[in-house]
PDB file of N, CA, C and O in Angstrom, chain B, residues numbered from 101:
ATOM      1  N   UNK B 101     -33.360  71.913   6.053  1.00  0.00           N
ATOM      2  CA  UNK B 101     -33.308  73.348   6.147  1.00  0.00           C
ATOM      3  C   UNK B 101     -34.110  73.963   5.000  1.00  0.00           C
ATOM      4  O   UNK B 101     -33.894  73.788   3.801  1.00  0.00           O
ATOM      5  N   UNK B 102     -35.100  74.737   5.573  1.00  0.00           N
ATOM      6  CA  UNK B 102     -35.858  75.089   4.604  1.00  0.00           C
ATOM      7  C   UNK B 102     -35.916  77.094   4.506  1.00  0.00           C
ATOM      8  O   UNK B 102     -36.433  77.896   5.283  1.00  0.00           O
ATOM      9  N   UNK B 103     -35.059  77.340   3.067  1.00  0.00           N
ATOM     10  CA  UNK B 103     -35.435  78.866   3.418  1.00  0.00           C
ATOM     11  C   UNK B 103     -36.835  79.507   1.980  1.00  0.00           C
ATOM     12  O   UNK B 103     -36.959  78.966   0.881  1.00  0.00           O
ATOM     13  N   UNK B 104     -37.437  80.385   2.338  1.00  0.00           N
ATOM     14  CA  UNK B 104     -38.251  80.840   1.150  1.00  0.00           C
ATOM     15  C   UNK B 104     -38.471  79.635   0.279  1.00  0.00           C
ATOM     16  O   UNK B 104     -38.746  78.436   0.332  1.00  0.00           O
ATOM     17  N   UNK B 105     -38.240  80.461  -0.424  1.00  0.00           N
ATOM     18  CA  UNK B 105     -38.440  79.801  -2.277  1.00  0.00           C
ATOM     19  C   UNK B 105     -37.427  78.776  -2.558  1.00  0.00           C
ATOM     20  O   UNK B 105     -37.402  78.255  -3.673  1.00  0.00           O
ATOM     21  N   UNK B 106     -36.253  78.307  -1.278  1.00  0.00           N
ATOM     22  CA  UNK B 106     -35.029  77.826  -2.149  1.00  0.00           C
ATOM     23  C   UNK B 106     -34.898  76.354  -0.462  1.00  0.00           C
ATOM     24  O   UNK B 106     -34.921  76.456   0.765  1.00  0.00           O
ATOM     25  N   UNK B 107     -34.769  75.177  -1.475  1.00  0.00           N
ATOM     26  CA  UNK B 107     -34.403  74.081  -0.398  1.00  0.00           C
ATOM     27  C   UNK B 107     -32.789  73.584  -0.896  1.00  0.00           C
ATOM     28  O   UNK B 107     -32.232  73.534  -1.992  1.00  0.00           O
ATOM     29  N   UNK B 108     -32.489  73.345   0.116  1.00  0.00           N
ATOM     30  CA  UNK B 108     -30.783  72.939  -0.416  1.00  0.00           C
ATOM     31  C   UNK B 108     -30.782  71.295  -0.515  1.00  0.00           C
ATOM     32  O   UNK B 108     -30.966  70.496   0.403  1.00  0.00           O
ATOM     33  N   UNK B 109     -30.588  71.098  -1.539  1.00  0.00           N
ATOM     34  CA  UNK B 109     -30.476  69.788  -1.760  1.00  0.00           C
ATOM     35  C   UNK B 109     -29.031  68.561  -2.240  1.00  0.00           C
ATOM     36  O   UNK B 109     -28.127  69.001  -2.951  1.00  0.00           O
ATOM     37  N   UNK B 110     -29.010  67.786  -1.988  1.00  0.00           N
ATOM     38  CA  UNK B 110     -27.747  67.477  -2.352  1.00  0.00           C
ATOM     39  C   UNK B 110     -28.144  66.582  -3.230  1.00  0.00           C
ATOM     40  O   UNK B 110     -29.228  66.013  -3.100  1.00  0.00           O
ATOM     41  N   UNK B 111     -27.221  66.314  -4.357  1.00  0.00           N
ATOM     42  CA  UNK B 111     -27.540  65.726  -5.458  1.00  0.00           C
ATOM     43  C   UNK B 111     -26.296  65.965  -6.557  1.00  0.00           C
ATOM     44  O   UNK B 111     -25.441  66.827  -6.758  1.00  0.00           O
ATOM     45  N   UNK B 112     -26.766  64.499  -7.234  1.00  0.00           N
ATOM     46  CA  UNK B 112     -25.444  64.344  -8.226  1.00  0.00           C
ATOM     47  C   UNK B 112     -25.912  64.465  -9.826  1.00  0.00           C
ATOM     48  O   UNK B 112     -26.869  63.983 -10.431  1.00  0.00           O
ATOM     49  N   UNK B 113     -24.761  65.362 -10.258  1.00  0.00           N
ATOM     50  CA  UNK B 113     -25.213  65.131 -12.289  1.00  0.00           C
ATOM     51  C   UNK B 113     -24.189  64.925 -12.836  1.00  0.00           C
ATOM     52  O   UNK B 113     -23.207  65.662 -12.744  1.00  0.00           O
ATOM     53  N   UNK B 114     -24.248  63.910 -13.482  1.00  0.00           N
ATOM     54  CA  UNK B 114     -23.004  63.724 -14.262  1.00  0.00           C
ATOM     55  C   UNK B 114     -22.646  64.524 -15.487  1.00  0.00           C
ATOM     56  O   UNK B 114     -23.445  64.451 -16.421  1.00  0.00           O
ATOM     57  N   UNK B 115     -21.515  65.318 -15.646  1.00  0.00           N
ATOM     58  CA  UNK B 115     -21.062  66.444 -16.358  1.00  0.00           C
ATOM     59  C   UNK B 115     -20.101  65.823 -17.212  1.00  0.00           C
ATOM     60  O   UNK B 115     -19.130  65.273 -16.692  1.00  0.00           O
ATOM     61  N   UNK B 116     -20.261  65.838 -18.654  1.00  0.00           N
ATOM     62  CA  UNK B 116     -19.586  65.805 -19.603  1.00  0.00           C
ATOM     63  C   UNK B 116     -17.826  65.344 -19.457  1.00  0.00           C
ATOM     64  O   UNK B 116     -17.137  64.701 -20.249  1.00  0.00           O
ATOM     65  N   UNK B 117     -17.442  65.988 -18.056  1.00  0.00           N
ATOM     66  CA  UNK B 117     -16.002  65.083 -17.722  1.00  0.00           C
ATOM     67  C   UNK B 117     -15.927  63.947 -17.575  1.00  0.00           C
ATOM     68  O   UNK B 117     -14.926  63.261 -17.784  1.00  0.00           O
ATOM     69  N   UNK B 118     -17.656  63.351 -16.950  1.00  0.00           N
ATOM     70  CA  UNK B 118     -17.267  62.180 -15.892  1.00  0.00           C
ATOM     71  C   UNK B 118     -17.603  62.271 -14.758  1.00  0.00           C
ATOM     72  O   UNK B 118     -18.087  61.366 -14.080  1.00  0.00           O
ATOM     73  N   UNK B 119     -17.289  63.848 -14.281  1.00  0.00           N
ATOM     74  CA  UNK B 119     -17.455  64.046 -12.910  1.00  0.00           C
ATOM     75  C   UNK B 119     -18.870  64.347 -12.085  1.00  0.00           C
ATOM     76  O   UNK B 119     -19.768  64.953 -12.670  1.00  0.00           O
ATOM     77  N   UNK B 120     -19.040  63.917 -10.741  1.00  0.00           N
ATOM     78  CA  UNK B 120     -19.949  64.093 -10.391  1.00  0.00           C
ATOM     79  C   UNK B 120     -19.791  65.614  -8.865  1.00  0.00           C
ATOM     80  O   UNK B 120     -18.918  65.727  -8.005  1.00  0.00           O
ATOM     81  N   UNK B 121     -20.842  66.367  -9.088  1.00  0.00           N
ATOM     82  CA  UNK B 121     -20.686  67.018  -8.001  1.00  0.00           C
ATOM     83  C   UNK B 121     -21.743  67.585  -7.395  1.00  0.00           C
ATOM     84  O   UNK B 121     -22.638  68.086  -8.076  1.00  0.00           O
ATOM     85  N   UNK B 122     -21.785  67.583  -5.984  1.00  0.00           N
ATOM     86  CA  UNK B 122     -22.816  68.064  -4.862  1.00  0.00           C
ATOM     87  C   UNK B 122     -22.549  69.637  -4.533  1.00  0.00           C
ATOM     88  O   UNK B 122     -21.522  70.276  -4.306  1.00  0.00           O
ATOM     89  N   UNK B 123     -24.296  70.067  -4.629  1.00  0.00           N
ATOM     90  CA  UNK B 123     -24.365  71.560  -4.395  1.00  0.00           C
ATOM     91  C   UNK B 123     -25.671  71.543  -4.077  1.00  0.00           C
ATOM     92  O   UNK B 123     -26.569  70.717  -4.243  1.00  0.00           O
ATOM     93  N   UNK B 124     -25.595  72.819  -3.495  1.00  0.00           N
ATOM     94  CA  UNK B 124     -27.321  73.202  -3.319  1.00  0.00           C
ATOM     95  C   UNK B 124     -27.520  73.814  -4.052  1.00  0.00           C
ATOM     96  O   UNK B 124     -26.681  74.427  -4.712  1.00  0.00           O
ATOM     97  N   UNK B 125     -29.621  73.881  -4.279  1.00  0.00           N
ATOM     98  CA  UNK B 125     -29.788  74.889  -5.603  1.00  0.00           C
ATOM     99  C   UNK B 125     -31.137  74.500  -5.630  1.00  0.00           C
ATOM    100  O   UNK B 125     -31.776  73.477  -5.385  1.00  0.00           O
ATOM    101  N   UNK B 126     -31.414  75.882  -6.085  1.00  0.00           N
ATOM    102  CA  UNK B 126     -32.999  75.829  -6.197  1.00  0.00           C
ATOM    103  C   UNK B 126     -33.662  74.888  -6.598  1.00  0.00           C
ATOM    104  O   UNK B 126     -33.261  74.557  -7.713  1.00  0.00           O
ATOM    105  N   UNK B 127     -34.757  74.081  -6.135  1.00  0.00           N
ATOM    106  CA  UNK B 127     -35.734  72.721  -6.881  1.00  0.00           C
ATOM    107  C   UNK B 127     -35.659  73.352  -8.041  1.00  0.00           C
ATOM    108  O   UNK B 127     -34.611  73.284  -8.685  1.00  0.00           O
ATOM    109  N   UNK B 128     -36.795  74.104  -8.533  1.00  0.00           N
ATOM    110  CA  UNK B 128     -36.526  74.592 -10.301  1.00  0.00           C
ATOM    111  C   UNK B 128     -35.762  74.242 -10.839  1.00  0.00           C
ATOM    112  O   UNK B 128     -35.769  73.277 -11.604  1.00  0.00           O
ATOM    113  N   UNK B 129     -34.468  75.298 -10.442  1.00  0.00           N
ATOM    114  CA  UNK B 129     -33.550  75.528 -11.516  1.00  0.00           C
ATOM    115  C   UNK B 129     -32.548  73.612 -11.364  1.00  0.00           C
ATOM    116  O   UNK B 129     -31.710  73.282 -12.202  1.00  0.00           O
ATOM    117  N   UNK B 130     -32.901  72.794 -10.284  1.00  0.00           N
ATOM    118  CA  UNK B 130     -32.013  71.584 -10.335  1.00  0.00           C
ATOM    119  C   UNK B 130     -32.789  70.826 -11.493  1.00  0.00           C
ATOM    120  O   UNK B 130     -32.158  70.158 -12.312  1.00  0.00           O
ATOM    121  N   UNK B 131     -34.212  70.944 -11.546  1.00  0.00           N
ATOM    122  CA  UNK B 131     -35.109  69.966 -12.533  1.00  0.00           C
ATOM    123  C   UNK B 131     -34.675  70.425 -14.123  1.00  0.00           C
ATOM    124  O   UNK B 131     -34.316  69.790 -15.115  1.00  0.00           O
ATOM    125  N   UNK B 132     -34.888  71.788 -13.844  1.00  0.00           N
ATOM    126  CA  UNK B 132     -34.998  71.893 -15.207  1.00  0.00           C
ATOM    127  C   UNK B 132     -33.232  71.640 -16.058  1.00  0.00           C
ATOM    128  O   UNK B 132     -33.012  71.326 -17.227  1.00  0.00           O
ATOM    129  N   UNK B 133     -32.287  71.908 -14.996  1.00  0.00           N
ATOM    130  CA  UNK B 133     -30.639  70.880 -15.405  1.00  0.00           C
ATOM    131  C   UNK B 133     -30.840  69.556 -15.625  1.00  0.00           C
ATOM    132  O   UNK B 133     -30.307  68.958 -16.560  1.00  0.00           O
ATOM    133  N   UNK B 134     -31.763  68.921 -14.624  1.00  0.00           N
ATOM    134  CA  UNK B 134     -32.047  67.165 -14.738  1.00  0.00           C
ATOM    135  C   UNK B 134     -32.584  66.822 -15.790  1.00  0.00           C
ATOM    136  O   UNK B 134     -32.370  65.817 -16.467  1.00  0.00           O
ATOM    137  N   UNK B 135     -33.775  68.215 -16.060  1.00  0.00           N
ATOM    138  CA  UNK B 135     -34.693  67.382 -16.991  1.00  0.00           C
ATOM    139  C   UNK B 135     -34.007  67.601 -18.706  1.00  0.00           C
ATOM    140  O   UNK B 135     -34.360  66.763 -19.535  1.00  0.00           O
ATOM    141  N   UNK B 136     -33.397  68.323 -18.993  1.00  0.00           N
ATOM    142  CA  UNK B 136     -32.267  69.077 -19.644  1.00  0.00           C
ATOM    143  C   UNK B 136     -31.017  67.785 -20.389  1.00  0.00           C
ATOM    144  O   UNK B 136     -30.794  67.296 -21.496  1.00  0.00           O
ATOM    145  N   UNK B 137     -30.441  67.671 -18.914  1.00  0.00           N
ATOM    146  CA  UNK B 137     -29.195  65.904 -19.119  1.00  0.00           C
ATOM    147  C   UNK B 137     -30.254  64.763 -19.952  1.00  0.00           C
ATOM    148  O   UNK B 137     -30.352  64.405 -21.126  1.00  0.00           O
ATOM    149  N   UNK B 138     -30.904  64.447 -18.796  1.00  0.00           N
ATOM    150  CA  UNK B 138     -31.694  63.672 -19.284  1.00  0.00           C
ATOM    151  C   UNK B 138     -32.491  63.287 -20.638  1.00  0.00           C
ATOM    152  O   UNK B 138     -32.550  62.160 -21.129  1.00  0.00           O
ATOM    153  N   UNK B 139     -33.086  64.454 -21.130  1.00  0.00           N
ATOM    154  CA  UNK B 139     -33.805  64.708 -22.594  1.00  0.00           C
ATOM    155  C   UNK B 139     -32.432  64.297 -23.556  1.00  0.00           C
ATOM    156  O   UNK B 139     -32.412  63.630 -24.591  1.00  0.00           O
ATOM    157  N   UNK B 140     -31.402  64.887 -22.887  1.00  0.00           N
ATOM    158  CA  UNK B 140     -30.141  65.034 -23.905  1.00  0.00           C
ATOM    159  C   UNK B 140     -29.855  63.629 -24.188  1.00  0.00           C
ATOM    160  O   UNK B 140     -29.753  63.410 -25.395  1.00  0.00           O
ATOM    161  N   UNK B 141     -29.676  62.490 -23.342  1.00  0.00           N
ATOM    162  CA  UNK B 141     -29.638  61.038 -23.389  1.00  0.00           C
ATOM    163  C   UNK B 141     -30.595  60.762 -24.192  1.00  0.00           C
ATOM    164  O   UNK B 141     -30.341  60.440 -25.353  1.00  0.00           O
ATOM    165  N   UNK B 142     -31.877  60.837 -23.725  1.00  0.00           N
ATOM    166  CA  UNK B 142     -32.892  60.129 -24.487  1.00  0.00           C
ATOM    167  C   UNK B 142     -32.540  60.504 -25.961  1.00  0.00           C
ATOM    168  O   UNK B 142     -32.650  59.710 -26.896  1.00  0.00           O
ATOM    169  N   UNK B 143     -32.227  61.429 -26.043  1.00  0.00           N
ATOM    170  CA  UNK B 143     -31.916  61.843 -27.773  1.00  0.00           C
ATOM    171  C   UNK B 143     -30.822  61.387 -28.497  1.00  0.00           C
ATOM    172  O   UNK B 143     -30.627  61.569 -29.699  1.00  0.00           O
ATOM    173  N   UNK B 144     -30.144  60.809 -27.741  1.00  0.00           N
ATOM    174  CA  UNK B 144     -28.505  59.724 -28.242  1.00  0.00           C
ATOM    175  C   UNK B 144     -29.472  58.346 -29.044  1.00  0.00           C
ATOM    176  O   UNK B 144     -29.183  57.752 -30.083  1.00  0.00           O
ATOM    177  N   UNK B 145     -30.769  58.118 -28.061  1.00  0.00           N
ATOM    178  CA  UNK B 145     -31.405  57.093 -28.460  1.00  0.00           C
ATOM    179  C   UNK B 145     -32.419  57.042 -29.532  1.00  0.00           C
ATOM    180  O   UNK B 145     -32.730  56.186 -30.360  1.00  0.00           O
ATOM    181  N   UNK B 146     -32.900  58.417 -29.211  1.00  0.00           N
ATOM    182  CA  UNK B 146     -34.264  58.889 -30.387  1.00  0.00           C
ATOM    183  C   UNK B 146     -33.776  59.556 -31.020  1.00  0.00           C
ATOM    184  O   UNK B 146     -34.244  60.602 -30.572  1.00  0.00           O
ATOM    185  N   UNK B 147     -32.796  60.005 -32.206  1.00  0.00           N
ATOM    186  CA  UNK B 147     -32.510  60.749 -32.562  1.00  0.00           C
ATOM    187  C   UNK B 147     -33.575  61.308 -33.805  1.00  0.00           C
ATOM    188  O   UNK B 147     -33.275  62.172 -34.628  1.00  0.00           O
ATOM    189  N   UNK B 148     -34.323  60.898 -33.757  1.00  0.00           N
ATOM    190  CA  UNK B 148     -35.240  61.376 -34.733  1.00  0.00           C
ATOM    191  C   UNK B 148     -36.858  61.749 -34.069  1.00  0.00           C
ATOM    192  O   UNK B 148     -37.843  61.658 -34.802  1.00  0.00           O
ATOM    193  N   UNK B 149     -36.981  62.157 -32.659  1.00  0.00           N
ATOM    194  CA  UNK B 149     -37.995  62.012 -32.226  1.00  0.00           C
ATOM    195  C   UNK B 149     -37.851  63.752 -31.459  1.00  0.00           C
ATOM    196  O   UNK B 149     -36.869  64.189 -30.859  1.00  0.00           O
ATOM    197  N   UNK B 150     -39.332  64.562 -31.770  1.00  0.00           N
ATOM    198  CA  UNK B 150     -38.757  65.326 -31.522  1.00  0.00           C
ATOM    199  C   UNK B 150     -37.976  65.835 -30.312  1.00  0.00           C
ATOM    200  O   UNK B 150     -38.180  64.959 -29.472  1.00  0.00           O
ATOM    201  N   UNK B 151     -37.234  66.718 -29.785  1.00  0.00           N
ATOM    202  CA  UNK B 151     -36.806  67.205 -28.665  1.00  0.00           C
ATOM    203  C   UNK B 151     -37.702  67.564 -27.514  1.00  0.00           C
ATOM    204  O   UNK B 151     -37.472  67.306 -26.333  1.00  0.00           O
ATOM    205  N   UNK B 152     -38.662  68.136 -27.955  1.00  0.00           N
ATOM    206  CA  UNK B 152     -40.186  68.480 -27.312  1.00  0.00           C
ATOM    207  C   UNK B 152     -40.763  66.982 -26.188  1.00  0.00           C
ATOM    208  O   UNK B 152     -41.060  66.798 -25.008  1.00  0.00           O
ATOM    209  N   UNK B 153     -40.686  66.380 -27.159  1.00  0.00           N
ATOM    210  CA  UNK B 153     -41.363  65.099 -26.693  1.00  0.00           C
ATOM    211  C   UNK B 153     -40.636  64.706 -25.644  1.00  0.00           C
ATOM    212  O   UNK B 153     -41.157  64.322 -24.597  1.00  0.00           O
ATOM    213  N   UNK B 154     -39.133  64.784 -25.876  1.00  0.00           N
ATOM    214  CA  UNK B 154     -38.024  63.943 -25.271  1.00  0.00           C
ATOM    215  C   UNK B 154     -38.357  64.668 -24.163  1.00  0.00           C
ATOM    216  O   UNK B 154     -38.827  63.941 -23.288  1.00  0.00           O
ATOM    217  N   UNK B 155     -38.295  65.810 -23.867  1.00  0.00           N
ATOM    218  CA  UNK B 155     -38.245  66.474 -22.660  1.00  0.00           C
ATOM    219  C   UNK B 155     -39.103  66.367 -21.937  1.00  0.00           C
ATOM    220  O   UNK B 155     -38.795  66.230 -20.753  1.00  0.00           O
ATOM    221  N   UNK B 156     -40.519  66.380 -22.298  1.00  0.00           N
ATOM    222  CA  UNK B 156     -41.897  65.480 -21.897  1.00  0.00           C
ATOM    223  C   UNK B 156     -41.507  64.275 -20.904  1.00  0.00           C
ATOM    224  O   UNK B 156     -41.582  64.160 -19.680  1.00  0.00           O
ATOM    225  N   UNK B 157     -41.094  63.492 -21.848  1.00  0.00           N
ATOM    226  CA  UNK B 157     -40.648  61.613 -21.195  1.00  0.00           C
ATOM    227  C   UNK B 157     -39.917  62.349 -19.848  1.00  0.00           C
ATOM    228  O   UNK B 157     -40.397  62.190 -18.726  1.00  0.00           O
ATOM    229  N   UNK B 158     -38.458  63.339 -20.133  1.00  0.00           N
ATOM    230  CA  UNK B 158     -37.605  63.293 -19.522  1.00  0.00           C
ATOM    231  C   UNK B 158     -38.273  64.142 -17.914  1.00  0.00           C
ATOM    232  O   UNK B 158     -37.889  63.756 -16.810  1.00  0.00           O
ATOM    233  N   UNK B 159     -39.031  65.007 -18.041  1.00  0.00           N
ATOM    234  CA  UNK B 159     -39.762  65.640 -16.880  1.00  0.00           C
ATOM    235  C   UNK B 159     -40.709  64.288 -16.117  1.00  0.00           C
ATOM    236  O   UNK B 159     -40.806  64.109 -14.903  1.00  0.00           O
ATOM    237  N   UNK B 160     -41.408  63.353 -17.315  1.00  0.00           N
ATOM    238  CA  UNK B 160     -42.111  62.616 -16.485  1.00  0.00           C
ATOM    239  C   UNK B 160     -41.303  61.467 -15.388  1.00  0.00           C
ATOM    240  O   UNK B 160     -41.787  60.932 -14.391  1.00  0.00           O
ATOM    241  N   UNK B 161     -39.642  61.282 -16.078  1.00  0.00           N
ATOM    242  CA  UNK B 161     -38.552  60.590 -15.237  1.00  0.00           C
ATOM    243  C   UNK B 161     -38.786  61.291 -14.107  1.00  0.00           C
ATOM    244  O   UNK B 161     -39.269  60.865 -13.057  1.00  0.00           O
ATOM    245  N   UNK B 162     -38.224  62.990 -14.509  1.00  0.00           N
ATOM    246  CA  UNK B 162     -38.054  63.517 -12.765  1.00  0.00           C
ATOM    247  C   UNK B 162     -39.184  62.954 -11.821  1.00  0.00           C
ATOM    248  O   UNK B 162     -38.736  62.445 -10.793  1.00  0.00           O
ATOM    249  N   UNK B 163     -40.486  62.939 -11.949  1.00  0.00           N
ATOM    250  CA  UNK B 163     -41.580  63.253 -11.165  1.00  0.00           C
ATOM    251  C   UNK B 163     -41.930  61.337 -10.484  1.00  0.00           C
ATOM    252  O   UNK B 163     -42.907  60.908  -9.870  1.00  0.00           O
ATOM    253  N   UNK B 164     -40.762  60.677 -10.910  1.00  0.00           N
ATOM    254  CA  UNK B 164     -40.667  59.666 -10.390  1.00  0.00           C
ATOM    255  C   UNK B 164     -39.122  59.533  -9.499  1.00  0.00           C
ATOM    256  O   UNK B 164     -38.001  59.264  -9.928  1.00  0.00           O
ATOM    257  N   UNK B 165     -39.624  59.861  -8.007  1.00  0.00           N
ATOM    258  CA  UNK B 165     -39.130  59.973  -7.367  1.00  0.00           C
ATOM    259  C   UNK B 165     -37.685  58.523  -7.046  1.00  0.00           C
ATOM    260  O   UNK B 165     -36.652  58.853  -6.464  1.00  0.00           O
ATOM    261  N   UNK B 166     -37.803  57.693  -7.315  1.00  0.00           N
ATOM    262  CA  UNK B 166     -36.565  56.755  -7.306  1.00  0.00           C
ATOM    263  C   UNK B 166     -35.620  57.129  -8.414  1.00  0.00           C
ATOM    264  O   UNK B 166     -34.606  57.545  -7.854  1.00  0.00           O
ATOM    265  N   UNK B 167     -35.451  57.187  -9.864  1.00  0.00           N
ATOM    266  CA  UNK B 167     -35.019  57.791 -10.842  1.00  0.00           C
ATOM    267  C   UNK B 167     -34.595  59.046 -10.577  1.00  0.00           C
ATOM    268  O   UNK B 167     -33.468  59.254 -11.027  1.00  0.00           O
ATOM    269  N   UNK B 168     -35.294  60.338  -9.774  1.00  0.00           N
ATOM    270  CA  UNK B 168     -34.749  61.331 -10.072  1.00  0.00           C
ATOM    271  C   UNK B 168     -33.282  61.092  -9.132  1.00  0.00           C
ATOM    272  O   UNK B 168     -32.253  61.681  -9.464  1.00  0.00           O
ATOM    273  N   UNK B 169     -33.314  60.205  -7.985  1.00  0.00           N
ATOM    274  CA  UNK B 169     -32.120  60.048  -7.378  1.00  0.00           C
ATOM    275  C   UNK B 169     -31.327  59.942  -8.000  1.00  0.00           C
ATOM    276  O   UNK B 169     -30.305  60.390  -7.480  1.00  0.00           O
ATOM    277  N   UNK B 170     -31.117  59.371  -9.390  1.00  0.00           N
ATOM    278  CA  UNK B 170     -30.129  59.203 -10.004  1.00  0.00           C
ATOM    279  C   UNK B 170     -29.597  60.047 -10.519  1.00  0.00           C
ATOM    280  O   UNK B 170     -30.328  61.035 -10.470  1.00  0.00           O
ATOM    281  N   UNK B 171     -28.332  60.338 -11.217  1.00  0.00           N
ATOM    282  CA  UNK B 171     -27.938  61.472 -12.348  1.00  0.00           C
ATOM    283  C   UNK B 171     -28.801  60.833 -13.591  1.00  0.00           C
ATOM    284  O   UNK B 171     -29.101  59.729 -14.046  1.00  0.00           O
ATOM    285  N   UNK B 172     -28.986  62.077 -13.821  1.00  0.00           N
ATOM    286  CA  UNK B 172     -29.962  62.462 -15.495  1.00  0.00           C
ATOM    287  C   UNK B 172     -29.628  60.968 -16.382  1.00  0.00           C
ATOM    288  O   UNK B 172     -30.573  60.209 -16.602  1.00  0.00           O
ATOM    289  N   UNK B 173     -28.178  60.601 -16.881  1.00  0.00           N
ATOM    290  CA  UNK B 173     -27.618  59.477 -17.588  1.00  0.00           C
ATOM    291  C   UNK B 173     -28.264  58.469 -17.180  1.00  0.00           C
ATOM    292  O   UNK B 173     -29.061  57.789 -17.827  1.00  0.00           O
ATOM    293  N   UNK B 174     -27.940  58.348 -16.104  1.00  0.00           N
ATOM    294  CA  UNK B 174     -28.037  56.892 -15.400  1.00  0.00           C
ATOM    295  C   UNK B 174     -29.644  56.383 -15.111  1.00  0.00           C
ATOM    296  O   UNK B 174     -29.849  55.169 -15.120  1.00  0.00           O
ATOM    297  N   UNK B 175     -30.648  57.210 -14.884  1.00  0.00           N
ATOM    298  CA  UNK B 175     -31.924  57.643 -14.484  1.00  0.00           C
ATOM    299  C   UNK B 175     -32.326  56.923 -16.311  1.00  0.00           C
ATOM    300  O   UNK B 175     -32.773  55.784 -16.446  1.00  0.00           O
ATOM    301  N   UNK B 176     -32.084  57.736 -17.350  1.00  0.00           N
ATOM    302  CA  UNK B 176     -32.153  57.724 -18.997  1.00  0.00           C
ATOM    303  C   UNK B 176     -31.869  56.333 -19.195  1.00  0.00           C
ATOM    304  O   UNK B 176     -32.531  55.595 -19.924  1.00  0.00           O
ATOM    305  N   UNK B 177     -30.845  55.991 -18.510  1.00  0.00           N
ATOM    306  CA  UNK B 177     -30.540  54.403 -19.165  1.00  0.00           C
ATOM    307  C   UNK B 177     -31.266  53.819 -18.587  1.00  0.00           C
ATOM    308  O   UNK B 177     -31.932  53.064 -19.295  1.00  0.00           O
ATOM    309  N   UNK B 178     -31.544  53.786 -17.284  1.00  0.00           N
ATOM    310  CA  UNK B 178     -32.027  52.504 -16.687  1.00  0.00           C
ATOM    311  C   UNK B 178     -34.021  52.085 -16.889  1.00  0.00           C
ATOM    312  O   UNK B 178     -34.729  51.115 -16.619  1.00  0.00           O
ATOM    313  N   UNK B 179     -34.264  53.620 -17.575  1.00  0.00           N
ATOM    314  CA  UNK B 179     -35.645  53.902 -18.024  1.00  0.00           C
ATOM    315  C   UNK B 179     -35.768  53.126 -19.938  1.00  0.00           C
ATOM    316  O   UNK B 179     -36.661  52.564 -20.572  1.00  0.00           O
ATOM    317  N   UNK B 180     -34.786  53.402 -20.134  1.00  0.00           N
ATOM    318  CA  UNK B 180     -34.268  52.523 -21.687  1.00  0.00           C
ATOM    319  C   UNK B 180     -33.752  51.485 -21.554  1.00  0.00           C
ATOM    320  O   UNK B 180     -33.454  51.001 -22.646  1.00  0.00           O
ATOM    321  N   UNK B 181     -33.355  50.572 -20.294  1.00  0.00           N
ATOM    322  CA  UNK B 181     -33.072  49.295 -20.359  1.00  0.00           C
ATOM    323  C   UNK B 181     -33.972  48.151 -20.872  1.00  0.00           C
ATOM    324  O   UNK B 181     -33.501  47.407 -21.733  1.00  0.00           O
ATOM    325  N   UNK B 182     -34.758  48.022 -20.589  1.00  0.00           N
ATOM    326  CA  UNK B 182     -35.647  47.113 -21.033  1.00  0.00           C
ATOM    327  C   UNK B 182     -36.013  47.065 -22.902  1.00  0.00           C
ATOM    328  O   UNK B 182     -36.404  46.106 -23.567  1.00  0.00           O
ATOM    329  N   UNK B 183     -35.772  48.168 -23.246  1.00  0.00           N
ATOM    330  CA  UNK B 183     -35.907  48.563 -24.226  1.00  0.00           C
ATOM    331  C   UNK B 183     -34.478  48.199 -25.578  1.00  0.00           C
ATOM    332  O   UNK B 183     -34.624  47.863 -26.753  1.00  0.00           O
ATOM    333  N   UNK B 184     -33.468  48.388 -24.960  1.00  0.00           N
ATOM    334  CA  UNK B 184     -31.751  48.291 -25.310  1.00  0.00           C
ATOM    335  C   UNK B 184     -31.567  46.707 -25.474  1.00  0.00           C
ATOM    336  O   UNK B 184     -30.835  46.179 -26.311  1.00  0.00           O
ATOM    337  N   UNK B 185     -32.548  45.883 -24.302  1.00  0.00           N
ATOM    338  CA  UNK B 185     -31.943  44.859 -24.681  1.00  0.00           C
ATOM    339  C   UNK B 185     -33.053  43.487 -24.628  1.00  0.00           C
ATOM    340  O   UNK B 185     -32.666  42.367 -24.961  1.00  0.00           O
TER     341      UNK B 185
END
């Protein structure tokens, strides 16, 4: 279903409870939440690298379409696995 400017998408982010939840919502405004979680992980890991950058890496996650399936966390780790261990 496609209206204007806005596609409804379903998709999961993992929220600070734990919890995961499905909604629709503008492409934009879902990336820039994804790309947002995501940067926020990478920075648990880089903590000394700037934020700028992180968000860079973390937009270039979104634009890889298998990863963005994931929640932001999970997408962050599995892009830092190889790396962790």
């Amino acid at each position: 279903m496609l209206y204007k400017d806005t596609v409804f998408i379903r998709s999961t982010l993992e929220i600070s409870t734990g919890c995961a939840y499905s909604f629709g919502m503008d492409t934009n405004k879902l990336a820039e939440i994804w790309i947002a979680a995501c940067a926020h992980r990478l920075q648990q890991h880089w903590r000394t690298v700037d934020p700028i950058e992180l968000e860079e890496v973390a937009a270039e996650l979104w634009r890889n379409e298998r990863l963005r399936e994931l929640p932001p966390a999970m997408a962050a780790a599995e892009w830092l696995s190889p790396i962790e261990h």
